[in-house]
C-alpha positions as CSV (number, residue, x, y, z in Angstrom):
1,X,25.3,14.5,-5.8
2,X,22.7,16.0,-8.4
3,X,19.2,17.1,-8.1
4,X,16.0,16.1,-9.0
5,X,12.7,17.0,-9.4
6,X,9.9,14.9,-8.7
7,X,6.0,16.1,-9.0
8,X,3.5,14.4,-7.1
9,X,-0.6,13.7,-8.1
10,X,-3.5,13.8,-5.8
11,X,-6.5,12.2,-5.9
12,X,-9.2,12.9,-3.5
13,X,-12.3,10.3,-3.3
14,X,-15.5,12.6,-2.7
15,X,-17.7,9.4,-1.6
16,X,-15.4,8.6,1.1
17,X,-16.9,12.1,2.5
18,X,-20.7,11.3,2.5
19,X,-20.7,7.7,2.6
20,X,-18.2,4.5,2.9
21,X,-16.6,5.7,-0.6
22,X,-15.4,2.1,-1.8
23,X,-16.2,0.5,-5.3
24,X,-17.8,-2.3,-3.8
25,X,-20.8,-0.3,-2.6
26,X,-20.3,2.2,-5.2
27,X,-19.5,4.8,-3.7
28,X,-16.3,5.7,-5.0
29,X,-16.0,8.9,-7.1
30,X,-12.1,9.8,-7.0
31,X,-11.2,13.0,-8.7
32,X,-8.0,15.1,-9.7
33,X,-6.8,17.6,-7.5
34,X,-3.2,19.3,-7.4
35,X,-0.1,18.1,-6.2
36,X,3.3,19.2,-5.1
37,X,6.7,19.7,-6.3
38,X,10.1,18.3,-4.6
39,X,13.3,19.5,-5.9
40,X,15.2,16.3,-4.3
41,X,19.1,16.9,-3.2
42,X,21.8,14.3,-2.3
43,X,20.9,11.5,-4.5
44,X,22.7,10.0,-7.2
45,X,20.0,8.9,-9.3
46,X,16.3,9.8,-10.1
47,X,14.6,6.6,-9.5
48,X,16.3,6.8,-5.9
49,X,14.7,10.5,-5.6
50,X,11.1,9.2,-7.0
51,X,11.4,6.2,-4.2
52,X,12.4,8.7,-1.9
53,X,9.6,11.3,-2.3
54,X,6.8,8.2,-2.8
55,X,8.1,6.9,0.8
56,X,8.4,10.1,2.6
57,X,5.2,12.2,0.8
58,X,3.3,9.9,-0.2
59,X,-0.3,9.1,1.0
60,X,-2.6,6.0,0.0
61,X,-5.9,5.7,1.8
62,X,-9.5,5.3,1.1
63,X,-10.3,9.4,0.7
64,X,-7.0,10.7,-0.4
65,X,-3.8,9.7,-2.5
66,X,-0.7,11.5,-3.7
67,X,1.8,9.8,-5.5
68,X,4.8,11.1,-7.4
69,X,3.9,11.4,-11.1
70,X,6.9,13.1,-13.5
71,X,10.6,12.8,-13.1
72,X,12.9,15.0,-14.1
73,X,16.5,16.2,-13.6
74,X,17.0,19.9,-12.1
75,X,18.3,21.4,-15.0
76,X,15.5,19.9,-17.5
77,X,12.6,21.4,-15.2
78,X,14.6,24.8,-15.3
79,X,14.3,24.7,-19.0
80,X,11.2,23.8,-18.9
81,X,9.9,26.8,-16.6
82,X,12.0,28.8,-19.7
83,X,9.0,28.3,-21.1
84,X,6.4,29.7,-19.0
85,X,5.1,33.1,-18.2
86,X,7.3,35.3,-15.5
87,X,4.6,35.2,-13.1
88,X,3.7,31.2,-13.5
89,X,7.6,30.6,-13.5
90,X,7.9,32.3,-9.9
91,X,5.0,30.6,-8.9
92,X,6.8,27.0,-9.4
93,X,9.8,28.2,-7.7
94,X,7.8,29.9,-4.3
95,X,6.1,26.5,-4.3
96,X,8.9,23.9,-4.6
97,X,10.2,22.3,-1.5
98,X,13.9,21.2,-1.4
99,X,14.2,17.9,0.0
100,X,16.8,15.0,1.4
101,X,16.7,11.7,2.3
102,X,19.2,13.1,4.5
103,X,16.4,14.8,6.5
104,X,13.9,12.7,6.0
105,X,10.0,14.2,5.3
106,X,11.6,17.4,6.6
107,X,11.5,20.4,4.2
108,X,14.6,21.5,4.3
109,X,14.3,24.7,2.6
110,X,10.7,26.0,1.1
111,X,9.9,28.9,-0.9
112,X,12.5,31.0,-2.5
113,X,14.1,28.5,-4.3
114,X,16.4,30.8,-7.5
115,X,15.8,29.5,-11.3
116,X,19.0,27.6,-12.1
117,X,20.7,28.8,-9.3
118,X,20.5,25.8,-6.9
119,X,23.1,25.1,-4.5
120,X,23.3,21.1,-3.8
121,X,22.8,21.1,0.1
């Protein structure tokens, strides 16, 4: 089994908090907002860990979305935290949540994840 990292994207619609907030009455007004990042174990492939964190993480309704938005392989987003400052770098890690369709939406281990150091569950 590998890992995988999927990111997800949230959107938040602010007119859905003062009025109906749909485009027919114009009253959407959807912005940007932050997302979260799954480190995804006991899956062969990364469009199986992308399905998996859409279906189990994923939220579409009329005031809030969250969708998964990159893809990557375990090791590529470990290089790619090479590049960031010390303190971002432990950020990512404290934040990402280990995962498994084996568990379903169940985090199965939070914070603390090591920097190339990941044991496949």
């Amino acid at each position: 089994m590998k890992n995988f990292v999927v990111q997800t994207q949230v959107l938040e619609n602010y007119g859905a908090h003062a009025d109906d907030g749909k485009y027919a009455s114009g009253n959407a007004y959807w912005k940007f907002k932050g997302g979260s990042t799954y480190v995804v174990s006991d899956v062969e492939r990364e469009q199986d860990a992308v399905a998996f964190v859409a279906a189990a993480f994923g939220h579409n309704s009329l005031g809030y979305k969250e969708f998964p938005s990159t893809w990557s392989t375990y090791d590529a987003w470990c290089d790619e935290l090479a590049d960031d400052s010390e303190d971002y770098r432990q950020f990512q890690l404290e934040t990402a949540m280990q995962v498994s369709p084996k568990t379903g939406p169940a985090i199965v281990k939070g914070a603390g994840i090591k920097w190339k150091d990941m044991e496949v569950l």
